[in-house]
C-alpha positions, -999 to 999 in steps of 0.1 A, spaced: 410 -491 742 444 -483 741 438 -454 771 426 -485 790 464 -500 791 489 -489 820 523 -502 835 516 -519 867 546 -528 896 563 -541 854 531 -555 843 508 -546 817 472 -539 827 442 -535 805 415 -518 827 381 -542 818 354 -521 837 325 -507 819 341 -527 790 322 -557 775 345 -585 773 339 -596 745 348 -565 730 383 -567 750 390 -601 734 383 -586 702 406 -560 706 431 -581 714 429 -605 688 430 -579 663 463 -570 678 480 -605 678 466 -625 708 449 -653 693 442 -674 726 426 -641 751 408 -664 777 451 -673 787 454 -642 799 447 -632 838 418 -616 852 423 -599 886 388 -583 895 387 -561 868 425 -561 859 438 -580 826 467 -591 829 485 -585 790 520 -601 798 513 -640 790 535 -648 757 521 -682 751 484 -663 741 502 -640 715 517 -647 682 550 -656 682 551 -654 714 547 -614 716 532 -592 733 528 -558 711 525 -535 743 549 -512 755 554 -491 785 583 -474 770 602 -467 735 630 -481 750 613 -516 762 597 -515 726 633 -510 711 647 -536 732 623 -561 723 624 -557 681 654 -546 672 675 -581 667 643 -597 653 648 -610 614 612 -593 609 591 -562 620 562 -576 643 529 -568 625 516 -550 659 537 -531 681 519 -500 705 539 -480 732 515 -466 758 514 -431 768 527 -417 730 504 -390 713 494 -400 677 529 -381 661 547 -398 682 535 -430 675 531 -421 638 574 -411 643 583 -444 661 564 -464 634 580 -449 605 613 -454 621 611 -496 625 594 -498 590 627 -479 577 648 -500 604 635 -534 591 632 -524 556 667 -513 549 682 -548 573 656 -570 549 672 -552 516 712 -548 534 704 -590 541 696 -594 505 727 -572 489 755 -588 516 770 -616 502 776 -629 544 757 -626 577 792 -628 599 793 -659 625 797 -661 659 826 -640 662 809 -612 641 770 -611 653 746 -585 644 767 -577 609 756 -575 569 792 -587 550 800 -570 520 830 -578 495 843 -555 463 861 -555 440 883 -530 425 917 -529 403 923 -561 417 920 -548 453 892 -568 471 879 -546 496 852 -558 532 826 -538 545 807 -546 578 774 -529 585 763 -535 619 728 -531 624 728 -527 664 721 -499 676 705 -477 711 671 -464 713 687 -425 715 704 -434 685 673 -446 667 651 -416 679 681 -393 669 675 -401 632 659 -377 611 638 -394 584 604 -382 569 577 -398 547 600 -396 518 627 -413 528 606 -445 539 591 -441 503 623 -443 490 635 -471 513 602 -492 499 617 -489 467 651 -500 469 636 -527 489 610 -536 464 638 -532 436 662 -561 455 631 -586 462 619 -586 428 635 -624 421 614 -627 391 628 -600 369 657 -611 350 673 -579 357 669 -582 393 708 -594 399 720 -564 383 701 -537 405 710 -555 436 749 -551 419 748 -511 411 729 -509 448 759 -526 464 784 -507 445 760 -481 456 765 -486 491 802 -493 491 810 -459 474 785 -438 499 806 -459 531 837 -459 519 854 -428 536 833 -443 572 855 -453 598 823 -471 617 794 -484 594 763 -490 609 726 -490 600 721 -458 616 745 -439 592 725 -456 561 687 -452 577 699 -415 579 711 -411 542 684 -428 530 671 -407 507 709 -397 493 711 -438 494 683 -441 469 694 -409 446 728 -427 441 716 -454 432 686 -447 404 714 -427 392 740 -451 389 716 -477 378 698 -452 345 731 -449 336 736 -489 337 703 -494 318 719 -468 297 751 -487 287 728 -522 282 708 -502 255 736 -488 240 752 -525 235 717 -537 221 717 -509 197 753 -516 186 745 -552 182 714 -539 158 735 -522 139 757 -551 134 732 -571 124 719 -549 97 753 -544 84 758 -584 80 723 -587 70 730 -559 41 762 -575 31 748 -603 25 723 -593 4 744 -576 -21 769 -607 -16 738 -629 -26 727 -608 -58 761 -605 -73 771 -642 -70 736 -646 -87 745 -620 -118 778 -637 -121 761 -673 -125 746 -654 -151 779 -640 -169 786 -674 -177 762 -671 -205 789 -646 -222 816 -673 -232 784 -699 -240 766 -670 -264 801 -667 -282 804 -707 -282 767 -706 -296 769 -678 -320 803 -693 -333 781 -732 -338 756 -711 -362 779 -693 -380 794 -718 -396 764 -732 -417 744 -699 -422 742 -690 -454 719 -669 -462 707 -629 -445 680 -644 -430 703 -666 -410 726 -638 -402 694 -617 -392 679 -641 -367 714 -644 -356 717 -612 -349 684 -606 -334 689 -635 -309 726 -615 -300 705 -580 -293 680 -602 -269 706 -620 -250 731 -590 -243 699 -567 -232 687 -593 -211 722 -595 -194 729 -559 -193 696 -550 -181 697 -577 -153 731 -562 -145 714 -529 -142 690 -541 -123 713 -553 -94 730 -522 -98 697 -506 -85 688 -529 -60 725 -521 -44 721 -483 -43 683 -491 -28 699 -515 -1 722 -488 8 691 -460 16 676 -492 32 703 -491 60 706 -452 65 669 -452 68 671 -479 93 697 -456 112 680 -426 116 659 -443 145 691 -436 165 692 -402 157 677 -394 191 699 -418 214 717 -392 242 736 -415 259 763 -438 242 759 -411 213 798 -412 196 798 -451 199 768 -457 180 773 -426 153 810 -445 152 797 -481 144 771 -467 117 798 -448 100 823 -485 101 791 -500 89 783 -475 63 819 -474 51 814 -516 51 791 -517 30 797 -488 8 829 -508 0 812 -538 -11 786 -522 -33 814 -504 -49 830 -537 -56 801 -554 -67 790 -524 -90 823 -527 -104 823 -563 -108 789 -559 -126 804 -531 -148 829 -553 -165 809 -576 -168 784 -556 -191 810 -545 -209 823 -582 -219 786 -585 -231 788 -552 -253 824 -566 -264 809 -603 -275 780 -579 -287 806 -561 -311 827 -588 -317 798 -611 -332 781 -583 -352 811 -573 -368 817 -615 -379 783 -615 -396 784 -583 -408 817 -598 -429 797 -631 -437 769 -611 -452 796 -589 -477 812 -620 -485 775 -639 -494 771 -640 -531 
């Protein structure tokens, strides 16, 4: 059907003879005109140039690439038909690839610029940085000539990559959306900044560099965002570990207060035992309590040392990190050397205080061991 179209004294004609008309008007409605019967008949002449029975108000034919250029290029969106007449299949296939990349990259440069200019500045994306306190303004101006738009060299690739930057900038719902469109705008400030003239046409033709920049700068971001998480991991299992120990030696030394209370105790029954038998269960009751304590002491002693394995296990998972490597293998050794400290003190702690237990130990056998020579 599209061989049937030709430019007539500047109007479109679509040539209806042999053609069934309603298969004309279902041509055209697949191509936008959703009111065919406004259009003009003249014998067998179809008269395509009547805005008010297309979408929008456009008419998706084209006699040239330069009347086609004309027509889209300050639109805010790409019409969802568009055919210049006389082009072979590569050519149109060519043209088409070039407005998808055209309004793709505007949609995406509308999205990063943080201004759309006013009436003094028409036709411009508005971008600001920031840098050492130098704020710096770029102006991308999207207008450009239909020579300069066929001039640009851009394959199947580089419309893939333009799809997902775009994509990657629209994606409102992903709480990590604001920081893409940030590395993509630092992106594009860094790949313009030597440019005496910025324009669409210097991006649409880097395209491809465009989107290598920036899934480079933006890994590395994601990069940096793990590394912090894992850092913050490790802090917490530090403090998590620290607390544990703090927790089982303020527990032991609630215990220890039983040391001064034994001697207190054992002192009480001294005083009217008698006989061996009273020194015996005496004594038996003192080999009971200081086990019990020492043990217990022993006990937390272990569950320190198993704590500590507990967090260099948990640490190996990082063995494998690449990136951010010496400030994670730095904050394990700060938190290893953390809470080797405090085990050490509260090994020590737990140390002296068995020993006060073996002392009272000592101390009380050797009292009944001089009641029991001085029994008669």
């Amino acid at each position: 059907m599209f061989d049937r179209i030709s430019l007539d004294d500047d109007q479109l004609i679509l040539d209806t003879r042999s053609v069934d008309m309603a298969e004309v008007f279902a041509f055209l409605k697949e191509h936008g005109c959703h009111n065919p019967e406004k259009l003009e008949l003249f014998g067998t002449d179809l008269c395509l140039t009547a805005p008010s029975a297309w979408d929008a108000s456009f008419v998706p034919f084209f006699a040239s690439t330069e009347a086609m250029w004309h027509a889209v290029r300050t639109r805010s969106k790409k019409p969802e038909h568009m055919h210049v007449i006389g082009l072979d299949e590569d050519q149109q296939v060519s043209v088409s690839r070039l407005i998808d990349l055209y309004f793709l990259l505007r949609e995406t440069l509308k999205t990063l610029c943080h201004s759309e200019g006013d009436d003094s500045q028409t036709h411009k994306y508005i971008f600001f940085s920031s840098k050492e306190s130098l704020l710096t303004k770029l102006e991308i101006s999207y207008l450009m000539t239909c020579s300069e738009l066929m001039a640009i060299d851009v394959g199947e690739m580089g419309l893939k990559d333009a799809q997902k930057m775009h994509a990657a900038v629209m994606a409102d719902e992903d709480v990590h959306c604001e920081e893409r469109r940030h590395v993509m705008r630092e992106t594009l400030a860094d790949l313009l900044k030597d440019e005496k003239e910025c324009s669409l046409r210097l991006v649409m033709g880097f395209v491809s560099k465009f989107y290598k920049k920036y899934n480079e700068r933006y890994k590395v971001y994601v990069s940096k965002f793990s590394v912090n998480k894992i850092l913050t991991e490790i802090e917490s299992d530090c403090v998590s570990f620290l607390s544990k120990v703090q927790d089982s030696i303020m527990g032991q030394q609630t215990k220890a207060f039983a040391v001064p209370g034994g001697i207190v105790a054992a002192g009480a029954i001294l005083k009217p035992a008698t006989t061996p038998w009273d020194y015996l269960v005496i004594l038996v009751g003192l080999v009971i309590s200081t086990w019990m304590i020492t043990s217990l002491n022993n006990n937390v002693v272990s569950h320190i040392d198993l704590l500590a394995e507990q967090f260099d296990r948990s640490t190996k998972k990082y063995d494998d990190i690449v990136v951010g490597v010496e400030e994670i293998q730095e904050k394990i050794e700060d938190s290893r050397k953390k809470l080797s400290s405090s085990s050490e003190s509260a090994k020590s702690k737990l140390g002296i205080l068995t020993r006060v237990c073996y002392l009272v130990f000592i101390l009380v056998s050797l009292i009944l061991l001089k009641r029991f020579l001085e029994t008669p």
